[in-house]
N, C-alpha and C positions, 0 to 999 in steps of 0.2 A: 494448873488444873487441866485435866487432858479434857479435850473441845470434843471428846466423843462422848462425854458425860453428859459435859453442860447444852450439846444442839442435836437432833438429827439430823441426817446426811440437806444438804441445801436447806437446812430451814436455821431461822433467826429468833424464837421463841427456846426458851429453855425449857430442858425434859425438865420430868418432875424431879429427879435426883440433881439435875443443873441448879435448880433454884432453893434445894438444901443445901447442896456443897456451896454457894454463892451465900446464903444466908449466914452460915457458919463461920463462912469468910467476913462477913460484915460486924459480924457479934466480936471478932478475935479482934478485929481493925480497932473496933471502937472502945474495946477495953483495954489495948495495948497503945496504943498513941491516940494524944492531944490533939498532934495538928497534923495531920497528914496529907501527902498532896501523893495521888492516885492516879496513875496513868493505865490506862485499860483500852488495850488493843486488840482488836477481835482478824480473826485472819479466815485464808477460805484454802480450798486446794484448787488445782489448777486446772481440775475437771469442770468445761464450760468457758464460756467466754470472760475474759478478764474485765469490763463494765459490770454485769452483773455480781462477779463473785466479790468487787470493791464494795457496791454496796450491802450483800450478803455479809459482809465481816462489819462495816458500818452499825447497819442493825446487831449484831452480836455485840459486840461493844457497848452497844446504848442498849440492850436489853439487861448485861451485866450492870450497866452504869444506875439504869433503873432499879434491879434489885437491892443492892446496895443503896441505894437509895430510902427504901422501903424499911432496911435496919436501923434509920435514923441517922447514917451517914450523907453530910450534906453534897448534894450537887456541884456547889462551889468548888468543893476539892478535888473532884473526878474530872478528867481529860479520858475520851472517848474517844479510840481513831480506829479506824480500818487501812490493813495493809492487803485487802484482796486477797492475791495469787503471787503477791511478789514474796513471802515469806508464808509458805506454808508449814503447816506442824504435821503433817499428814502426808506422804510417801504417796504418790501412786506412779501406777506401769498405764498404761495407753489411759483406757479410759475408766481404770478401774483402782479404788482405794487400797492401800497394804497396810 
């Protein structure tokens, strides 16, 4: 899922259309496998200091990890991590997104 859906730019709450693509995602999880084990990584770009954007992706992670949650997919199965700024999905030139 592209992270310009699911965050706006610096923030760790998902827009409104984040938390339907995420839901949707939860409903297909739950009707297509038993026993699933969920790894969900939230990432940041490399605009800003590397501290804060680890925990900015932190919180993305466990905000996805909560909505799915919220589908009745248990917490037990979801791993929640942040890779910051070390693996960005998001392109930028100086201090500006592409």
């Amino acid at each position: 899922m592209s992270t310009d859906v699911l965050f706006d730019f610096a923030e760790s709450d998902l827009t409104r259309e984040g938390r339907e693509r995420v839901a949707e995602l939860g409903r297909e999880l739950s009707s297509e496998y038993t026993d699933p084990l969920i790894a969900i990584v939230g990432h940041a770009d490399r605009i800003g200091p590397p501290r804060p954007n680890l925990e900015l992706s932190r919180k993305r992670a466990e905000a996805v990890r909560a909505a799915l949650a919220n589908e009745g997919i248990s917490r037990d199965v979801m791993i929640a991590e942040g890779r910051g700024q070390s693996e960005p999905l998001v392109f930028c030139r100086g201090q500006e997104a592409v």
